[in-house]
C-alpha positions in Angstrom: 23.8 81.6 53.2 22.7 79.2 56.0 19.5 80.8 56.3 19.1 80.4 52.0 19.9 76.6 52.5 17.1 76.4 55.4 14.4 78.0 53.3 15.5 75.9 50.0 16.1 72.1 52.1 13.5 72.4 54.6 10.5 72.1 52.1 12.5 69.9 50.0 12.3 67.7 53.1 8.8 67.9 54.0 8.1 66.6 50.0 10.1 63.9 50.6 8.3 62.9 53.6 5.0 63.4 52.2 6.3 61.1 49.3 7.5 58.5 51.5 3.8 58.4 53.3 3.0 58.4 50.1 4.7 55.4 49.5 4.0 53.5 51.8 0.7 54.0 52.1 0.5 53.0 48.4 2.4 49.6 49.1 0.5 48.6 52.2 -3.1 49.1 50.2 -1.5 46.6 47.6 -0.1 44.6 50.5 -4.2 44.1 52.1 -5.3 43.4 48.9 -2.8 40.7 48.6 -3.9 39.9 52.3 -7.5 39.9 51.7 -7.2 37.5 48.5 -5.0 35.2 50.6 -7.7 35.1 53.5 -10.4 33.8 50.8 -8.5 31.5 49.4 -7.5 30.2 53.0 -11.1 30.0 53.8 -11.9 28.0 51.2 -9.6 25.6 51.8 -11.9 24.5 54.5 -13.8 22.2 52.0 -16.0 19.2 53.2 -13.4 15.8 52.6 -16.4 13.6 51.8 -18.1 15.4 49.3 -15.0 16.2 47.6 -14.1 12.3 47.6 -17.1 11.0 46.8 -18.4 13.7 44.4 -15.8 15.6 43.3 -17.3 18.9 44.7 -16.1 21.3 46.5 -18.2 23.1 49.7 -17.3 25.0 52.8 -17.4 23.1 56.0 -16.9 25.5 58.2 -18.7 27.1 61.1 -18.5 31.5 62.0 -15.4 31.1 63.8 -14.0 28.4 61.6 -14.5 30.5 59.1 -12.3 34.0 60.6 -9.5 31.1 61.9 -9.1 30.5 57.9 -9.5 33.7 56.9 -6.8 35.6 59.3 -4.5 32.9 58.6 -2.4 35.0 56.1 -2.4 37.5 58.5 0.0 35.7 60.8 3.1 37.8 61.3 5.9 36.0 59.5 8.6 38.2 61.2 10.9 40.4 59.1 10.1 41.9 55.8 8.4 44.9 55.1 7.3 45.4 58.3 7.4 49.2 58.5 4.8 48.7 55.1 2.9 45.6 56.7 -0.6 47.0 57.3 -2.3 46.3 60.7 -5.5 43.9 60.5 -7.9 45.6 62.8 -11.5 44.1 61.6 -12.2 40.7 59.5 -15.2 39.3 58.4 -15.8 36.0 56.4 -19.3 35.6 55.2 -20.9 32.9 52.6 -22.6 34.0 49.3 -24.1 31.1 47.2 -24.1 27.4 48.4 -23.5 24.2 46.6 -27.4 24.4 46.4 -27.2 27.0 43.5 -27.3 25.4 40.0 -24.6 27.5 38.8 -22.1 26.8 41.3 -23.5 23.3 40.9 -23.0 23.1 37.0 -19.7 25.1 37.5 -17.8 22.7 39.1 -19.6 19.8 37.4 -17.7 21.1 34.4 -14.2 21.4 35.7 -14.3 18.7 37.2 -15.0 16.8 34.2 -13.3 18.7 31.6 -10.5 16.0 30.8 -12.2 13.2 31.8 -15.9 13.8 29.8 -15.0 15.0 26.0 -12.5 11.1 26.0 -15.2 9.3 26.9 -18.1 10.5 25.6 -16.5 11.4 22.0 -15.0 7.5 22.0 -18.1 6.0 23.2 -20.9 8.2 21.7 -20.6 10.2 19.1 -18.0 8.6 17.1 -20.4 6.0 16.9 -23.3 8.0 15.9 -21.6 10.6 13.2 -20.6 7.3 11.5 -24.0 7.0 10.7 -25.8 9.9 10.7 -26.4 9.9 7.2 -28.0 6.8 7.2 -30.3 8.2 10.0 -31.4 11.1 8.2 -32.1 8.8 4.6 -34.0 6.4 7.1 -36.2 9.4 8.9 -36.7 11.1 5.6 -37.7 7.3 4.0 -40.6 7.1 6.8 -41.6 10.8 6.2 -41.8 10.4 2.5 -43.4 6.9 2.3 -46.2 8.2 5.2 -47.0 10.8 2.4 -47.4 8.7 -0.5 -49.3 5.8 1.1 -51.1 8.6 2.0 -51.9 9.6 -1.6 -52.1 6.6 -3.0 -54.9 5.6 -0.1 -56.8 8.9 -1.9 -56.3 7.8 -5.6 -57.7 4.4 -4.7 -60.8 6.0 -2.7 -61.3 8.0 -5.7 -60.7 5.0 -8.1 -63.5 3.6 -6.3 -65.8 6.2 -6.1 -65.1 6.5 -9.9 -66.2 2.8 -10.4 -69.3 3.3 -8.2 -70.2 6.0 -10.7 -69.8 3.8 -13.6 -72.1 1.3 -12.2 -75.2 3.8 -11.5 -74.7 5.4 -15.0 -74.6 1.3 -16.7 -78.0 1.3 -14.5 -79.2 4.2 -15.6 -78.0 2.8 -19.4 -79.7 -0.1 -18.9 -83.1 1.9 -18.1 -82.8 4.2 -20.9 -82.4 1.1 -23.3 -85.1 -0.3 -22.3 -87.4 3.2 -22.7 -86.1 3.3 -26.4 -86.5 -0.3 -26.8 -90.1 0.1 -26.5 -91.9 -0.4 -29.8 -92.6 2.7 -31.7 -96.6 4.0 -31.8 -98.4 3.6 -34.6 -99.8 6.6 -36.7 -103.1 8.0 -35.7 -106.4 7.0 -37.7 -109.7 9.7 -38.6 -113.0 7.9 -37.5 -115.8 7.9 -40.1 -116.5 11.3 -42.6 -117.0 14.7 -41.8 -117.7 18.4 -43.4 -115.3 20.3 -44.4 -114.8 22.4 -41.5 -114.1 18.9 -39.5 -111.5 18.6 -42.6 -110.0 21.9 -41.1 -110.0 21.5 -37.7 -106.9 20.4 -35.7 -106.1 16.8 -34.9 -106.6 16.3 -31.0 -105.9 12.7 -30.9 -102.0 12.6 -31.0 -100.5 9.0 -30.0 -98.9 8.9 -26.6 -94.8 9.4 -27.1 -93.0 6.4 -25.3 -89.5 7.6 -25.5 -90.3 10.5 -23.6 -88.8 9.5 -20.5 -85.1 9.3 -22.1 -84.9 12.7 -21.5 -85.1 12.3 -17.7 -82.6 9.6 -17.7 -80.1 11.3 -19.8 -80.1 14.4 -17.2 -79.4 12.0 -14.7 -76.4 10.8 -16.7 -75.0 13.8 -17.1 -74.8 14.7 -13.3 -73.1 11.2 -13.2 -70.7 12.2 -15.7 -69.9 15.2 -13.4 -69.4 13.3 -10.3 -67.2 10.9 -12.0 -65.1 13.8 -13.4 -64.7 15.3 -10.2 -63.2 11.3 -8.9 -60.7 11.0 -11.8 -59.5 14.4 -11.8 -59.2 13.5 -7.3 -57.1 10.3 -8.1 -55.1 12.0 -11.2 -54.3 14.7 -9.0 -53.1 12.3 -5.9 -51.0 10.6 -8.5 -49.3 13.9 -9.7 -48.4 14.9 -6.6 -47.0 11.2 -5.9 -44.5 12.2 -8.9 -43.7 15.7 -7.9 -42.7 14.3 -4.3 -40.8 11.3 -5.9 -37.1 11.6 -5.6 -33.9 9.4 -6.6 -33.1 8.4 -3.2 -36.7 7.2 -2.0 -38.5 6.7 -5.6 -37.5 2.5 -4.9 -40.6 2.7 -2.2 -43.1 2.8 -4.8 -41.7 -0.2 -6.9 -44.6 -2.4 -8.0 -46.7 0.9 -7.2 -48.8 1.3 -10.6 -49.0 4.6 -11.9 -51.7 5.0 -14.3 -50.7 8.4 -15.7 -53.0 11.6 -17.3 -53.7 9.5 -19.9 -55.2 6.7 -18.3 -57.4 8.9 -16.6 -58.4 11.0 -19.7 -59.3 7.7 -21.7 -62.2 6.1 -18.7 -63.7 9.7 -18.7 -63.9 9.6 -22.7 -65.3 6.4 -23.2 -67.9 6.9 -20.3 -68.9 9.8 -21.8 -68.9 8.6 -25.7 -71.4 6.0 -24.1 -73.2 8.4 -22.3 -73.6 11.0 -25.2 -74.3 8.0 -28.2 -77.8 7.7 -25.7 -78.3 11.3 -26.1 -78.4 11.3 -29.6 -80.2 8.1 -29.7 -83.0 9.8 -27.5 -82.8 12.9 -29.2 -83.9 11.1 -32.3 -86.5 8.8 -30.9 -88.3 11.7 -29.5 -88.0 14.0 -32.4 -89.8 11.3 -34.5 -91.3 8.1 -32.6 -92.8 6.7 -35.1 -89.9 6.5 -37.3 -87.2 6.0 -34.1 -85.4 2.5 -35.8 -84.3 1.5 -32.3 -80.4 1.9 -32.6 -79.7 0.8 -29.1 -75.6 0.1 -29.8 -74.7 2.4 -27.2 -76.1 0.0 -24.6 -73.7 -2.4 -25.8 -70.9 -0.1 -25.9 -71.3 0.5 -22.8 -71.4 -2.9 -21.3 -68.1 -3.8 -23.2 -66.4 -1.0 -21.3 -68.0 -1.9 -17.9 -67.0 -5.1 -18.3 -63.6 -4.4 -19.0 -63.1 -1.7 -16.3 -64.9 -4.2 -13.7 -62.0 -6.5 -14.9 -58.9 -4.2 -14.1 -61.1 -2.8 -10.7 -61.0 -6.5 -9.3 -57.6 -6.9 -10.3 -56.4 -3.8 -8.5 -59.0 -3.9 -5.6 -58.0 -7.6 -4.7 -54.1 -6.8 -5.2 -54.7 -3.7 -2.9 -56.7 -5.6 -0.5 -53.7 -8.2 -0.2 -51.2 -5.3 0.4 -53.6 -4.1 3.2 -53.8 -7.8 4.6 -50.0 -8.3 4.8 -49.6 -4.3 6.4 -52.3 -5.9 8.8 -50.0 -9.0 9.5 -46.9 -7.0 10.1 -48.8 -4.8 12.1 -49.6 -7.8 14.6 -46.1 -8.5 14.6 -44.9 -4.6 15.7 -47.6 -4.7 18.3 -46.8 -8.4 19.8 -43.3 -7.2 20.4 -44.2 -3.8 21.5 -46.5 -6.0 24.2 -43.7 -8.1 25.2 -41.9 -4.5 25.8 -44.3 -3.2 27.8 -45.1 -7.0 30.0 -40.9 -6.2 30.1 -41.7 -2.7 31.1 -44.3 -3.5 33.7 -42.2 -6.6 35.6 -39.4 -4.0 36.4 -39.2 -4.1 40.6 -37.0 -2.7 43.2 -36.4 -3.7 46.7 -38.5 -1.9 49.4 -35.4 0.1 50.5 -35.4 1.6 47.0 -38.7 2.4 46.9 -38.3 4.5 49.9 -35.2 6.7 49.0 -37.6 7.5 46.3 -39.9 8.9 48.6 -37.4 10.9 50.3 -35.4 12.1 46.7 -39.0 13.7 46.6 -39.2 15.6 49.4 -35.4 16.8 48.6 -35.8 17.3 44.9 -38.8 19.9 46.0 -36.3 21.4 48.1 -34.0 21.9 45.8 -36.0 23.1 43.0 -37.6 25.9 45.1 -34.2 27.0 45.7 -33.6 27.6 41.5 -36.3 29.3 39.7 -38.0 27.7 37.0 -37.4 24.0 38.6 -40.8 22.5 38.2 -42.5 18.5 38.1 -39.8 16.4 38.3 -41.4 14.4 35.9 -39.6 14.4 32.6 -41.1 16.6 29.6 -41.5 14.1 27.3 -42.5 10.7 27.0 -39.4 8.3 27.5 -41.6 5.5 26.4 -44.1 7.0 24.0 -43.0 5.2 20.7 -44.4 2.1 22.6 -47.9 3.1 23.2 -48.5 3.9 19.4 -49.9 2.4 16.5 -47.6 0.5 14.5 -48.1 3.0 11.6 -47.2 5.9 13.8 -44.5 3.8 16.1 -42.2 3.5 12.9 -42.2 6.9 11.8 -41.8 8.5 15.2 -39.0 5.7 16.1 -37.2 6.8 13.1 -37.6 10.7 13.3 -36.2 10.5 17.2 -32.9 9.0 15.5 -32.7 11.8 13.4 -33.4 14.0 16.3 -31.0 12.4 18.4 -28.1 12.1 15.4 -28.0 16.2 15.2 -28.6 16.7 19.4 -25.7 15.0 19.7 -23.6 16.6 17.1 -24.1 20.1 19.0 -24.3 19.7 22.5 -20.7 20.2 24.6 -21.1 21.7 28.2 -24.4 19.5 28.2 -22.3 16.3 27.9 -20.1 17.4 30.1 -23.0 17.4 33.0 -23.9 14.2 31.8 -20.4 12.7 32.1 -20.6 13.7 35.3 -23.8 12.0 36.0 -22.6 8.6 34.6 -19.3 9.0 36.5 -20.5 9.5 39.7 -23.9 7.9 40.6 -25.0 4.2 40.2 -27.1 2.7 37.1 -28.8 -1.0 37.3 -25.7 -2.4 35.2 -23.0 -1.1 37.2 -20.4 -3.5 37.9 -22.3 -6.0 35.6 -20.9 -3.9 32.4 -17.1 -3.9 33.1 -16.6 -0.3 32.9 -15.0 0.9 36.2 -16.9 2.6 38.7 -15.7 4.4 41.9 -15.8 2.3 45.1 -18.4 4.5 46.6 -20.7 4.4 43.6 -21.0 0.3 43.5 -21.7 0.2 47.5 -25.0 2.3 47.0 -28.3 0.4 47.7 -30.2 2.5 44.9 -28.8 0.6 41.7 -31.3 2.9 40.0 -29.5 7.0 40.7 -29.0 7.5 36.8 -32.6 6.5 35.9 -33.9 8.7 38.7 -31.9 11.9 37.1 -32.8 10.8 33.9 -36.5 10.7 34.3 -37.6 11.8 37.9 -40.6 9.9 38.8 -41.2 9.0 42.3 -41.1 5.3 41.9 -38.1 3.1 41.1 -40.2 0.5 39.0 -41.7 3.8 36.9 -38.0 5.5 36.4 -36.4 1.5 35.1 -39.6 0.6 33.0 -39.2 4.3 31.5 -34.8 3.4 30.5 -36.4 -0.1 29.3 -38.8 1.7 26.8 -36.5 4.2 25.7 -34.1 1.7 25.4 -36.2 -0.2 22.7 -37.8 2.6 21.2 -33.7 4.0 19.5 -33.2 0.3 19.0 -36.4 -0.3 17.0 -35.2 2.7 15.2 -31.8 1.9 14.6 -33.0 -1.7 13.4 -36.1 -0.4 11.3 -33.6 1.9 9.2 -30.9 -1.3 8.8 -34.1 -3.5 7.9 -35.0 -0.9 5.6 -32.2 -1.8 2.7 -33.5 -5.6 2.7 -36.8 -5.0 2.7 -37.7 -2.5 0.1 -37.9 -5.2 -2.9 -39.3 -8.0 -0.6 -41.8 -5.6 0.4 -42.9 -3.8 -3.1 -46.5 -2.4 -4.2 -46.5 -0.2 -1.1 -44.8 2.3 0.8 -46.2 1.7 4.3 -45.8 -1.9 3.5 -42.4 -1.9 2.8 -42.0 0.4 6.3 -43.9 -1.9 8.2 -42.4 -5.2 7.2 -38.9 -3.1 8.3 -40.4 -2.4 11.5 -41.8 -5.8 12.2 -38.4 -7.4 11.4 -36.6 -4.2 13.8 -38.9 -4.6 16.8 -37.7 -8.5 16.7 -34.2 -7.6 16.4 -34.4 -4.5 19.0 -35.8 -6.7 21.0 -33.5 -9.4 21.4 -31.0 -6.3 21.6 -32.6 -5.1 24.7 -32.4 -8.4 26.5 -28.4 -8.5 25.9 -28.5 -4.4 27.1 -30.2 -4.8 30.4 -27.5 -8.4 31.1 -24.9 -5.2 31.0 -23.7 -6.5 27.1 -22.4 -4.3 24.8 -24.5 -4.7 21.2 -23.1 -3.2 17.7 -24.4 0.2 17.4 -25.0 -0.4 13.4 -24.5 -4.5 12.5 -22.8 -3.2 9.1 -19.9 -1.5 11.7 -20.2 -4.9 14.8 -16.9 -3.2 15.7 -18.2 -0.2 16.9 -20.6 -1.4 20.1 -22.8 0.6 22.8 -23.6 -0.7 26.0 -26.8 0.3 28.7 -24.3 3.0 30.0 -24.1 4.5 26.8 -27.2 4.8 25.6 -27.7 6.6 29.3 -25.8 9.4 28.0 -27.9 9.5 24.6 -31.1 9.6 26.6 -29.4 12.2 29.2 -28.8 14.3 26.2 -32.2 14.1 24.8 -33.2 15.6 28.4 -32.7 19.2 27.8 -33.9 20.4 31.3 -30.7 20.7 33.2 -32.3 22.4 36.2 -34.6 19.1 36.7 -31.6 17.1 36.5 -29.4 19.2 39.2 -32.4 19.4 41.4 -32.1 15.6 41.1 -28.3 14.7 41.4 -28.2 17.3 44.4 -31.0 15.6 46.0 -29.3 11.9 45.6 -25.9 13.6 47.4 -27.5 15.1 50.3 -29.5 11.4 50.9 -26.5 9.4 50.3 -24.3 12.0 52.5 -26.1 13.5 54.9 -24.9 16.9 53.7 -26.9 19.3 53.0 -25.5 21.5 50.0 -27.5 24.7 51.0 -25.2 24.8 54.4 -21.9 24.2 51.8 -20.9 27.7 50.7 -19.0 27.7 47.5 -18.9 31.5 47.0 -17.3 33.7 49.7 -17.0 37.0 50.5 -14.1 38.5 52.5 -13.7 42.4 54.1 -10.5 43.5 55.8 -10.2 46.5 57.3 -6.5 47.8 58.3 -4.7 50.6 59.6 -1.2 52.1 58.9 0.9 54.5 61.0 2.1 57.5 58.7 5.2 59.8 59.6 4.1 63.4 58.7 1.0 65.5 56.8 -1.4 61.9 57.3 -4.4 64.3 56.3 -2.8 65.3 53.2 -1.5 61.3 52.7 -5.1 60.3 53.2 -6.8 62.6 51.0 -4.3 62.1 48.2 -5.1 58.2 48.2 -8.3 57.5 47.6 -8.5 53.8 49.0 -7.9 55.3 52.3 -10.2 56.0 55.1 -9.9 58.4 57.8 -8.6 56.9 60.3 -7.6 58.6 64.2 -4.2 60.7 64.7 -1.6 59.3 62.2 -3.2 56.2 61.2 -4.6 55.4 58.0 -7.6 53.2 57.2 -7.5 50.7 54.6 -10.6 48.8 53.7 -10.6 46.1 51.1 -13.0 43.2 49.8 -12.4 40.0 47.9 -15.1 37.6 46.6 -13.9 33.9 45.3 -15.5 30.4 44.6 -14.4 27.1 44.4 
């Protein structure tokens, strides 16, 4: 009986050991993972105070040992517990992944750290004001698109209306030559000389009269080829025209008010009575040559013909002189767009910075290389487009591409979120030349800095303080001309009529003037009305920073910038401020009985020497 109990407890025993090693093997793995994760969030509270402060980021200060005293903090033994499950730390390492330096990271905790205080202020300050208007943006850009197209057009119909008249005039001087070939007296009939035999009688007459209509024939060729040419004009203007009406629509047809539109008809009637004209003189030489003698010199066509000339001379100096009046006041408004856009760019060109700016230019350079090497696909630091290029333009061209970057800009900002989030962050934390004179607040730090200019320099990247203000100024006036053109647009269209581009031009003159006088309140650090129909809803230079940011798509210039600007107003170097760590633990537990078996049932576990147990475990975290 004893011995039946010894056989049936004994292995019952050894299970339960081998269970319980088991066990705790189990809970000590879970226990160094719990360890591990503790000793990488411990190292990462080692974060650099200043950069946190003054940037809001968060980096690793911490040399090698530093970095294992933060790490094998958790390890401490806290007395009591679980201490016959507590694994043994026996190696730790702490190493750094990715830096501060790696646009992710970067653009990471750019984001978190302005989740709740970005979408506020850049949905109250931004784009509420825009979608109020957006409409009005897209009827404005469309209005500059449209009328480009049909002053277009009708510049073709009045080329060919020209051409057409030029035609009329060589065929009245080719009239006038064949009226004066059948004007010519007819010849008189040929006389016989003296008598003759019979066979004289019989023989043909040699001595025919010379025909002097003759040449009518010529002339009326020559016609013809006229009459072909000015075809091919009429049916040119007729078909500009037609495609002026097919393009026409409800909301834009009021730019061609006091535009006359002659119609197929007009257009079929000059070709018919040129070509009655034309064909009464071939008929009229047609019967002069079949019968000089008897031609009665009909020569009503001629007259005909001048009566229409005259006429149509009438209505062409009529419509040249009242087109040449529209191209004289385009001209005049013209002079007005391009005197403001000089006293832009004389605005543009005075914009100066101390010496001491100037020169953290010239190191941002050197850093922003840095930097960029360190992110793949960095690049120039110049900007990829043209902050001032509406400026340089022609008027004709200024107004259209003025108006088509407000579209742009209305549906950019519409659909952008993490992007405004980065830009947030750039208007929170680095100085612009109105800070302090705007009233927003501004962190201590940010108002002490010498560079008044750290926004600009994101925004555009050039190496010279002057060149990254002057580039905000022209920006600055080139969404204000817009904004102002498509406002002037509602008062002008009437005042303005018997041209498209006239009626866009005269809005543009009167914009640049207002945008103008807008920029000098902006740059003072005044808030203007965004829209004067809404005054309520205003935009100072800090906001229309965050447009312009947005309009920037190239985030990797624009980190390669900011982290620049930190490490020369800090000191720090983000490539030496880990923000991604890496943390191995390696530890050991003491089992009771069967450790081989113990081990090879759980799979976490290393070998390990006599009855220990190896545990190895890894945890990677970032700010």
């Amino acid at each position: 009986m004893v011995l039946y109990a010894l056989l049936v407890l004994v292995p019952i025993a050894l299970f339960l050991g081998l269970l319980l090693d088991l066990a705790r093997l189990r809970a000590a793995e879970k226990m160094a993972e719990q360890q591990t994760k503790a000793a990488a969030r411990s190292l990462l509270s080692g974060y650099d105070r200043k950069l946190r402060e003054e940037y809001g980021l968060f980096g690793l200060a911490a040399g090698e040992e530093e970095r294992l005293a933060f790490a094998a903090a958790p390890f401490a033994d806290p007395g009591g517990g679980f201490s016959m499950v507590r694994p043994r730390l026996l190696e730790l390492s702490a190493e750094p992944v990715y830096s501060l330096a790696d646009h992710r990271l970067f653009r990471r905790q750019m984001l978190e750290e302005m989740k709740l205080k970005g979408p506020v202020e850049f949905t109250r300050r931004v784009y509420g004001n825009w979608k109020a208007s957006a409409e009005d943006m897209e009827k404005a850009a469309h209005a500059a698109e449209w009328g480009e197209e049909a002053e277009k057009l009708l510049r073709e119909r009045e080329e060919a209306l020209r051409d057409a008249f030029r035609t009329i005039e060589r065929i009245g001087a080719l009239m006038e030559r064949g009226a004066g070939i059948l004007g010519l007296p007819p010849p008189l009939p040929a006389e016989r000389e003296g008598g003759g035999s019979d066979e004289d009688d019989a023989a043909p007459e040699t001595d025919q009269p010379e025909n002097p209509y003759a040449g009518a024939w010529a002339v009326f060729s020559a016609m013809q080829d006229e009459l072909e040419t000015l075809g091919a004009c009429l049916r040119s203007a007729e078909e500009a025209e037609a495609r002026i009406r097919s393009a026409m629509d409800e909301a834009d047809g009021d730019l061609l008010d006091g535009v006359d539109l002659y119609g197929s008809g007009y257009y079929g009637r000059y070709a018919l009575e040129a070509g009655r004209a034309v064909s009464r003189f071939g008929t009229a030489a047609g019967r002069a040559n079949a019968d000089p003698t008897n031609w009665d010199g009909d020569l009503s066509f001629a007259g005909e013909f001048r009566t229409f000339r005259d006429r149509l001379s009438a209505e062409e100096r009529q419509r040249r002189e009242a087109y040449d009046e529209l191209e004289r006041k385009k001209e005049r408004q013209r002079t007005a767009i391009r005197e403001q856009m000089e006293k832009v760019k004389e605005k543009m060109g005075g914009q100066s910075c101390t010496p001491e700016e100037e020169a953290i230019h010239r190191q941002l350079a050197a850093l922003y290389e840095k930097y960029s090497q360190l992110n793949p696909a960095g690049g120039e630091s110049k900007p990829s487009r043209d902050p001032a290029g509406v400026i340089g333009q022609e008027p004709d061209r200024a107004q259209k591409s003025a108006l088509v970057l407000l579209r742009e800009l209305s549906g950019l900002l519409s659909a952008i979120r993490d992007e405004a989030l980065v830009n947030e962050y750039v208007l929170f934390y680095f100085r612009h030349r109105v800070t302090g004179l705007d009233g927003n607040p501004a962190l201590e730090d940010v108002g002490r800095r010498p560079l008044k200019g750290e926004v600009e320099y994101v925004l555009y990247g050039f190496d010279s303080c002057a060149a990254n203000r002057a580039a905000a100024v022209g920006e600055l006036f080139a969404v204000r001309f817009a904004v102002r053109t498509a406002e002037a647009l509602a008062d002008v269209r009437k005042a303005a009529a018997g041209s498209p581009l006239l009626v866009l031009l005269t809005a543009a003159a009167e914009g640049a003037a207002n945008a103008y006088a807008d920029l000098d309140r902006l740059l003072e650090g005044e808030a203007v009305p965004v829209f004067q129909r809404r005054p309520a809803l205003k935009m100072g230079y800090a906001d229309y920073l965050r447009v312009f940011l947005a309009l920037q798509p190239d985030e990797t210039k624009k980190m390669a910038r900011m982290q620049a600007l930190i490490e020369r107003n800090t000191g720090i170097r983000l490539d030496e401020r880990p923000a991604y760590v890496k943390v191995v633990t390696k530890s050991g537990i003491d089992l009771g009985m069967f450790t081989a078996v113990a081990r090879r049932l759980a799979p976490d576990a290393g070998e390990g020497k006599g009855r220990s147990a190896i545990i190895v475990k890894q945890a990677e975290m970032a700010y």
